[in-house]
N, CA, C and O of each residue as an XYZ file, in Angstrom:
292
protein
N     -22.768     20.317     -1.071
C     -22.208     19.441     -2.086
C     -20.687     19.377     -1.994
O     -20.061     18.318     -2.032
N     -19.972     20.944     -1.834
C     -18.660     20.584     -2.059
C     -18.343     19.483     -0.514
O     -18.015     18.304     -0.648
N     -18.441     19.854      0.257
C     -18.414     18.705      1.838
C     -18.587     17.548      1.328
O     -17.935     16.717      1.961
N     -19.144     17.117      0.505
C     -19.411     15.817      0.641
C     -18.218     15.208     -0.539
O     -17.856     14.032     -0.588
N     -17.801     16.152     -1.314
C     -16.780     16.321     -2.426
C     -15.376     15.377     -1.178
O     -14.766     14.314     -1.064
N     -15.538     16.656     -0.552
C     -14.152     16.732      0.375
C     -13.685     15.506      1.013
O     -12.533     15.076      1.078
N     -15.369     14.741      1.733
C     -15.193     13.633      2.325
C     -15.115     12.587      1.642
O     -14.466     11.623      2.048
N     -15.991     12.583      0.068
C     -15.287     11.248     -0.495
C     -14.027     10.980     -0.668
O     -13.569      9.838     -0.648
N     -13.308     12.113     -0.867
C     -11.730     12.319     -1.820
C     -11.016     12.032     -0.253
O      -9.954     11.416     -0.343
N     -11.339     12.301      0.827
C     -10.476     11.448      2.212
C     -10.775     10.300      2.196
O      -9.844      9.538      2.456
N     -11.986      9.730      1.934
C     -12.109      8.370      2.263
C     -11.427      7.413      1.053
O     -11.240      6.222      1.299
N     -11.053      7.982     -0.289
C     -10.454      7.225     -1.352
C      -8.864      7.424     -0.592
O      -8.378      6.428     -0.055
N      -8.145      8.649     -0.575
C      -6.934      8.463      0.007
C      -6.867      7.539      1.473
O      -5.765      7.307      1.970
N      -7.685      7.213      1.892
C      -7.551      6.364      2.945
C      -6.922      4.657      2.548
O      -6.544      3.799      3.346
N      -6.976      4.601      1.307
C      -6.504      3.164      0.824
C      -5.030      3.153      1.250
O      -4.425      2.101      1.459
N      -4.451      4.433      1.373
C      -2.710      4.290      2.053
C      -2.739      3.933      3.285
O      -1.661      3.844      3.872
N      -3.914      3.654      3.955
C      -3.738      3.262      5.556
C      -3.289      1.722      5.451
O      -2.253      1.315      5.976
N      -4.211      0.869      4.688
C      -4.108     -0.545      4.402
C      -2.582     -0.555      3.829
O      -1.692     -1.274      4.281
N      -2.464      0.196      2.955
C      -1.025     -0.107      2.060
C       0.012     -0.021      2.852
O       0.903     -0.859      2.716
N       0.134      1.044      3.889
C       1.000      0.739      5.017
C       1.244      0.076      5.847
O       2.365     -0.205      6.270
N      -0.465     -0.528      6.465
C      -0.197     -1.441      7.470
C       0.309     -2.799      6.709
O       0.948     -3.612      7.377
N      -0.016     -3.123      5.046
C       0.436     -4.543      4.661
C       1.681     -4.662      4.451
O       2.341     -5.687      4.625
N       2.171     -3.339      3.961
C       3.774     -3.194      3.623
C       4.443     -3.669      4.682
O       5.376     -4.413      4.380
N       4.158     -3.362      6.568
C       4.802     -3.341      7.833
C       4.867     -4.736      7.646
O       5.905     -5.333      7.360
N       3.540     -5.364      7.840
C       3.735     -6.609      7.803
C       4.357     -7.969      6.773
O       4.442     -9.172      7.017
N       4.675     -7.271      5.716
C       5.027     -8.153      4.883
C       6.821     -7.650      4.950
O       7.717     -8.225      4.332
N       6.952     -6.758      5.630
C       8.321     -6.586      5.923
C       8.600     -7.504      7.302
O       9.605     -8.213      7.286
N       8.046     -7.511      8.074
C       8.614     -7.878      9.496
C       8.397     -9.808      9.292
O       8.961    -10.762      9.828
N       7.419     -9.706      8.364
C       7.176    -11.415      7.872
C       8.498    -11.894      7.377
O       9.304    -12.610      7.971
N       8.578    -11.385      6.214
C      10.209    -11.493      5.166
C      11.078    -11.349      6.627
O      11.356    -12.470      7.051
N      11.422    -10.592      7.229
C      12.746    -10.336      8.091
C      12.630    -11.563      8.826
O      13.711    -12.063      9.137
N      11.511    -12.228      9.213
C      11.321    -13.347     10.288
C      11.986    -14.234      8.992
O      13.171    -14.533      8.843
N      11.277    -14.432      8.446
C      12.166    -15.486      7.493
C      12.907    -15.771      6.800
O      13.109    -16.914      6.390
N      13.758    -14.320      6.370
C      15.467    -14.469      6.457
C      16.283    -14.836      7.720
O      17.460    -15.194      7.676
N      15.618    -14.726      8.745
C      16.645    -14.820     10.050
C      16.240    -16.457     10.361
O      16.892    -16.946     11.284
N      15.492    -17.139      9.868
C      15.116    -18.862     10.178
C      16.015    -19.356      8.896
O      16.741    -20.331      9.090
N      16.013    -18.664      7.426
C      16.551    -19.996      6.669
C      17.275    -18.521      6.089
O      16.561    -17.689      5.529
N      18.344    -18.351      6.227
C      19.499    -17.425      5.504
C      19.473    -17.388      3.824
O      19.133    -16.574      2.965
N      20.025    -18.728      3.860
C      20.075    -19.416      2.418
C      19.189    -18.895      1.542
O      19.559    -18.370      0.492
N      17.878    -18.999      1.914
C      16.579    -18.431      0.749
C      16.402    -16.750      0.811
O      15.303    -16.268      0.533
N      17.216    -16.126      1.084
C      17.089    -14.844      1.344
C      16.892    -14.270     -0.617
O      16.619    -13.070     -0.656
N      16.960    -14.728     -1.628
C      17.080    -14.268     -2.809
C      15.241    -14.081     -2.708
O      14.410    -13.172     -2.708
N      15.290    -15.514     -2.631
C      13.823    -15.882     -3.154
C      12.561    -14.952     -1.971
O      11.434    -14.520     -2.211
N      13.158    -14.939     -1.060
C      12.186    -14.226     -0.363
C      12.577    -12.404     -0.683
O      11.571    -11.699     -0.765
N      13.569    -11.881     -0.806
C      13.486    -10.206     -1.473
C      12.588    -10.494     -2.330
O      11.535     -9.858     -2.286
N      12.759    -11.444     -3.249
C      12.156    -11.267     -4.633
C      10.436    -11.122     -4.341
O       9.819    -10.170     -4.820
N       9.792    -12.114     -3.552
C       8.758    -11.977     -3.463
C       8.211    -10.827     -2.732
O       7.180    -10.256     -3.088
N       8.929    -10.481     -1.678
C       8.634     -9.405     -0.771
C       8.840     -8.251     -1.781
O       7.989     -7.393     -1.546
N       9.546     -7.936     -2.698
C       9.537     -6.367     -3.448
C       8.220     -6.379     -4.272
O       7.485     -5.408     -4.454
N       8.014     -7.864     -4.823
C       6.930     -7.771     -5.334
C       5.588     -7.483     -4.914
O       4.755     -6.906     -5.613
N       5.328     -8.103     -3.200
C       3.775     -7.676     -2.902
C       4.189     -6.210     -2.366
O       3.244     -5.425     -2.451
N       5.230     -5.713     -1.896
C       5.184     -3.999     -1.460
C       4.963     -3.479     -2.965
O       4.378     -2.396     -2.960
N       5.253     -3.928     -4.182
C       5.244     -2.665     -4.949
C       3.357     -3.024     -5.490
O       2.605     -2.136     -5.892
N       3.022     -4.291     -5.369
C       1.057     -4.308     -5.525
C       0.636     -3.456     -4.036
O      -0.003     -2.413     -4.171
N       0.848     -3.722     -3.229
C       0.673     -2.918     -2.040
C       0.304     -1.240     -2.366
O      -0.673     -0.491     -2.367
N       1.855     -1.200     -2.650
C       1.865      0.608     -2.991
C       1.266      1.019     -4.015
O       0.865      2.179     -4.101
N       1.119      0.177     -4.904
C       0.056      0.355     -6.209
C      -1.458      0.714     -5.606
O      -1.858      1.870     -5.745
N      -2.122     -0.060     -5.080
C      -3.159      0.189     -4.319
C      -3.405      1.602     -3.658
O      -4.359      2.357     -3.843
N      -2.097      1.800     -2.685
C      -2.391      3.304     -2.435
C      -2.143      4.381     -3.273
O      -2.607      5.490     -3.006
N      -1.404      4.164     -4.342
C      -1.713      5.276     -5.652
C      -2.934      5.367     -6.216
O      -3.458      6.480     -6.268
N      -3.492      4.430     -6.647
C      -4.642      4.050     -6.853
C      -5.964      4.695     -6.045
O      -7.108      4.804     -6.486
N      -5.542      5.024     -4.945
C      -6.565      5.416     -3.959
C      -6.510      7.248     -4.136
O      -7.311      8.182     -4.172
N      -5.225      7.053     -4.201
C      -4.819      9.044     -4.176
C      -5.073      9.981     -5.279
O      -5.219     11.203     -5.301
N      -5.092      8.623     -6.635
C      -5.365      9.367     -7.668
C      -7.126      9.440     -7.396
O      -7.764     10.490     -7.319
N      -7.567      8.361     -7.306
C      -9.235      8.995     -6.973
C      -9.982      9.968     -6.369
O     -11.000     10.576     -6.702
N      -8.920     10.003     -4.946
C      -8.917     11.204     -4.219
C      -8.714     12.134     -4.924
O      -9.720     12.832     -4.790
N      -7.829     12.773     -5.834
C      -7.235     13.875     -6.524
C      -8.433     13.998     -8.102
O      -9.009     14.960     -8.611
N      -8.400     12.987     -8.338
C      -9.863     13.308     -9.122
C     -10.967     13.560     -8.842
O     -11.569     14.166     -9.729
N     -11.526     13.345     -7.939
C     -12.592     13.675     -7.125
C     -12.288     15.444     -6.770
O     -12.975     16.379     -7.181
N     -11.711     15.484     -6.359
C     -11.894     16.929     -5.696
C     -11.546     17.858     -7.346
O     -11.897     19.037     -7.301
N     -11.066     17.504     -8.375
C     -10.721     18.316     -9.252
C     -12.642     18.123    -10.432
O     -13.546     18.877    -10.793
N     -12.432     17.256    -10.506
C     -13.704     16.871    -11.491
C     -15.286     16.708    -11.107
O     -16.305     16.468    -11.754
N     -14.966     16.972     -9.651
C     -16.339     16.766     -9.261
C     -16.870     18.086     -8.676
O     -18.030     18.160     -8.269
């Protein structure tokens, strides 16, 4: 039982794999498109802080399950 404890609570912290790989990409996206139109550089931080911080939400989200799992179960 506890094994199987162990392996759910890795597979919930695994939601930081996605959260990293979307963060990379929504950074290197934004950088492509400050370097084509300068000018809109406000409007694009603005949106880009916004999907990294739903992004990183997601992988908290994942860690706290993980961390509940192994404590409550």
């Amino acid at each position: 039982m506890e094994a199987l404890i162990a392996i759910g609570a890795g597979i919930a912290v695994l939601a930081g794999i996605g959260a990293g790989v979307g963060i990379g990409i929504a950074t290197a996206k934004s950088a492509e498109a400050i370097a084509r139109q300068p000018e809109a550089e406000g409007k694009i931080s603005k949106n880009f802080i916004l999907g990294c911080a739903l992004a990183e939400a997601t992988a908290i989200y994942g860690f706290i399950i993980g961390v509940l799992i192994i404590f409550f179960l």
